[in-house]
N, C-alpha and C positions, 0 to 999 in steps of 0.2 A: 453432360448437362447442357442446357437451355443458355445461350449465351441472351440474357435479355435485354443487353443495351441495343443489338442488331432490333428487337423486337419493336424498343424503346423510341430508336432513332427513326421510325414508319410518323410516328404521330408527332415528333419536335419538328423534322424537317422536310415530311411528305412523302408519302408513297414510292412514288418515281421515284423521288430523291435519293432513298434508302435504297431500292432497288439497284441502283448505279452506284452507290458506295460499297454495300455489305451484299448485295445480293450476286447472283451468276454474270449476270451480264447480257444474258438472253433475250431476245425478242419477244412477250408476249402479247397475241391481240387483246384477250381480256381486258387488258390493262389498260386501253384505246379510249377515251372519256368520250372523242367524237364517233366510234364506232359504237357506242352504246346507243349515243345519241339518233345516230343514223338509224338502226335498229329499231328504236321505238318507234321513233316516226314512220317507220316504211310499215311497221304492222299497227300502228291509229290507225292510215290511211287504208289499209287495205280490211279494216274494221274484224281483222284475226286477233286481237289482242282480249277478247271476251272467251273463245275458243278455247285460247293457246291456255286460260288462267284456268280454265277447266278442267283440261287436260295436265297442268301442273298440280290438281289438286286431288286427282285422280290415282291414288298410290295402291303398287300393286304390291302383292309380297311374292315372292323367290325363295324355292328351298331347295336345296343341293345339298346330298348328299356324298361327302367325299371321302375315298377310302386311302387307308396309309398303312406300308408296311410296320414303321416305325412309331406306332401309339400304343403308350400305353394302355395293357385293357382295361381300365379301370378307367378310360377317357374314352372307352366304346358308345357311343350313341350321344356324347357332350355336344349341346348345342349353340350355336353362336349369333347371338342378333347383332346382325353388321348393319350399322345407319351410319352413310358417309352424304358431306355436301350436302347440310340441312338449312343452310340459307333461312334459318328460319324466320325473318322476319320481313321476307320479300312478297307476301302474299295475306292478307287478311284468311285466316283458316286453315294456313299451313300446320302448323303446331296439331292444330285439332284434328286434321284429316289422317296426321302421321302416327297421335295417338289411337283414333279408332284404328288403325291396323293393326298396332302393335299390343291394346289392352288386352286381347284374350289368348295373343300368344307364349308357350310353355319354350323358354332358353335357359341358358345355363350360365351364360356371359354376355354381357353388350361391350363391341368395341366399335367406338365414335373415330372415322379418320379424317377429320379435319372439315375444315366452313363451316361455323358455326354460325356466322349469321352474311348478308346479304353484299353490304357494302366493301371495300377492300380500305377504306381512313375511317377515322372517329372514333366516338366512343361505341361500346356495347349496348345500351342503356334500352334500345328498340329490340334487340333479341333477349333480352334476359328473361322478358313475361315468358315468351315462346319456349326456351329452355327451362326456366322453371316447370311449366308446365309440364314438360314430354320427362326430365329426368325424377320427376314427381311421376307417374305413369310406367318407367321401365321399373323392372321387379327380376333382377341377375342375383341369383345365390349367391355368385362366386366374383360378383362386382362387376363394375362400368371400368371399362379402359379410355385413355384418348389419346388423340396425338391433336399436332396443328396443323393446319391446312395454309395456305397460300392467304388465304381471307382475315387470316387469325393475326392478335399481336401477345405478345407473353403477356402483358396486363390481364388478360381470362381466365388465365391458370391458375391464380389462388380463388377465384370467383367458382368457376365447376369445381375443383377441390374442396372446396368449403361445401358443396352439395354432393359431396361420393365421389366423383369422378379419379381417378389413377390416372393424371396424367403422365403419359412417358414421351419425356421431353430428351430424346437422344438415353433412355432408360430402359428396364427390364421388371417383369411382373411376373410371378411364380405361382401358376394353381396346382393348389393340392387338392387330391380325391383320392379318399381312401389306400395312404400310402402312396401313391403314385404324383406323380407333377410333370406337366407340362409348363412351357413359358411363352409369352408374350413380351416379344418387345418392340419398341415405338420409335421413330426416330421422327428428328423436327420435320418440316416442310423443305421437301427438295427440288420443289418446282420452279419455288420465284426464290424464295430467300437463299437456300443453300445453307441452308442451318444441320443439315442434314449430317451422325457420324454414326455409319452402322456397324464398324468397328467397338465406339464406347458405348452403343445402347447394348449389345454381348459382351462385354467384357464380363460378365459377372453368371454368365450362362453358361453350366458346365457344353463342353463339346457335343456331347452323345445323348443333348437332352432332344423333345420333340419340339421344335420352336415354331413359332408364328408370327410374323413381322405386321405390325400396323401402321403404314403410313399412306399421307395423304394422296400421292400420286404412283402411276405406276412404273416410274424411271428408272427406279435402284432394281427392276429383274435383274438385271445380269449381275453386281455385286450380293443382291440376297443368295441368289443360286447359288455360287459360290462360298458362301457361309456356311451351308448345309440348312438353309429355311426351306420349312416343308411345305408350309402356306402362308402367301402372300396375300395379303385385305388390305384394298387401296379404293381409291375413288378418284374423284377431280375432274375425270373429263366429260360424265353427265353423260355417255355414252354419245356425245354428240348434241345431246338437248333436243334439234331438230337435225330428221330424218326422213332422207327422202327415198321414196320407191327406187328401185332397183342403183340406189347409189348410196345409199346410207349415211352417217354422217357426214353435213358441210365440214365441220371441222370440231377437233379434238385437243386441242393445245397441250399435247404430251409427248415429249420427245421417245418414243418406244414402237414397235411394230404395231401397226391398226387393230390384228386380230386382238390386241391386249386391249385397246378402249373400252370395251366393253363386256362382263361376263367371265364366265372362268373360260382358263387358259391354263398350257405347261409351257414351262420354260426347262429344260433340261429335265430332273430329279423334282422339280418344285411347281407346287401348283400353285394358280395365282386366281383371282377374281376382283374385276374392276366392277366395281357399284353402278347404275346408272345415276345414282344420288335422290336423294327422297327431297332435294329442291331445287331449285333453280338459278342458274347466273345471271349477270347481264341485263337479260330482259326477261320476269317470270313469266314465261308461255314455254310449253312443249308441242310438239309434235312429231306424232309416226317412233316417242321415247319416253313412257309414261316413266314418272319417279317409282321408287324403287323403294322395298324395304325388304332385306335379304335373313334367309337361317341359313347356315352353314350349320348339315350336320357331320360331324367327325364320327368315320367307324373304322374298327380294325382291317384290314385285310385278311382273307382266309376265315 
């Protein structure tokens, strides 16, 4: 379970603060208030910042289809709408650009992994119209998952529950089709907070089921592997945000090998897919890394 005083303690005593009490201990630049600073200013000046919100507003969709020995048949052709690092409220048009992509597409489940809105303190109050909006627009048979992201504080989680959302706070979520189940489980943010127990989000997940981890960054490969997770849906690092010709992302702020920042990957037995994220951090502009709105389809092997 969601320990929410760590959640709590972000907005009593700051950001930072909490980070150095309950969080890892790690260096993030994200985190940097004069490197934002810097950031903005270097693109007013070089008048990319018209561009770069274009190009942020610009969302592409991604569909992969992925095959697995171990799925049930009756989970052959189940589709997954993955929307990670929705910043929604960093951009005038965001909400709305990410719904026309996603209104006339047919999934089976939407799983949300974390950033729900722009800022890293404060209240919600500027993303809520945004999320109203887009989880009024998603249409999942078999329901909306979430986890939290580094952005997030547990104050959210009765707010998107109260509108459908399954959040799995260090939890587990069981679909059934036609006699058959598959499971989803979520674990907190293990980026900055360290809330992360993927131990207790399977406790309750038979061994030999088909599982599927949703969480916000892609750190925990080498403990999911080890679990026996067969697909890993994570986000966070915006696949870089900006990209440059023949060197590709400046940076990624995710302790894990580069080939994982972006796109699907294996990790041993376990297949993984980092989101480019359908918004933006820091500063909303992209470049050379349009946002991103992903299906993941599941098919049997053989």
């Amino acid at each position: 379970m969601l320990d929410l005083r760590k959640k709590r303690k972000s907005i009593e005593v700051g950001h930072f603060e909490a980070w150095l009490t309950e969080g890892r201990g790690s260096f993030h630049f994200e985190n940097l208030s004069w490197l934002r600073a810097t950031l903005e200013f270097l693109f007013g000046i070089s008048g990319l910042v018209r561009p770069g919100e274009r190009n942020a507003l610009s969302h592409r969709l991604s569909h992969h289809r992925l095959v697995f020995p171990g799925l049930p048949a009756h989970f052959d052709g189940f589709r997954i709408l993955h929307l990670s690092d929705l910043h929604i409220d960093a951009l005038a048009g965001l909400a709305e650009s990410i719904c026309t992509t996603i209104e006339d597409l047919h999934y089976d489940l939407c799983v949300l992994t974390g950033d729900y809105r722009f800022e890293i303190y404060g209240p919600y109050h500027s993303a809520q119209h945004g999320l109203e909006k887009l989880l009024a627009t998603i249409r999942a048979p078999y329901g909306v998952v979430g986890v939290l992201g580094n952005h997030d504080f547990g104050e959210i989680v009765p707010w998107l529950e109260e509108r459908g959302v399954t959040m799995l706070l260090n939890g587990s979520y069981e679909v059934h089709r036609d006699g058959q189940s598959i499971w989803i489980a979520g674990v907190d943010d293990p980026h900055y907070y360290g809330c992360d127990d993927l131990d207790g989000a399977l406790q309750e997940v038979p061994p030999e089921a088909f599982k599927i981890l949703a969480v916000h960054s892609p750190e925990l490969y080498r403990e999911a592997e080890q679990r026996g997770i067969s697909l890993y849906l994570c986000g966070h690092t915006h696949a870089g945000q900006i990209r440059l010709p023949w060197i590709g992302p400046l940076m990624v702020n995710a302790r894990c090998p580069r080939r994982m920042a972006a796109g699907l990957w294996r990790f041993g037995g376990m297949s993984g897919f980092t989101s480019a994220g359908a918004g933006s951090s820091m500063v909303p502009v992209r470049f050379g890394c349009p946002p991103e709105v992903t299906l993941i389809e599941l098919r049997v092997s053989g």
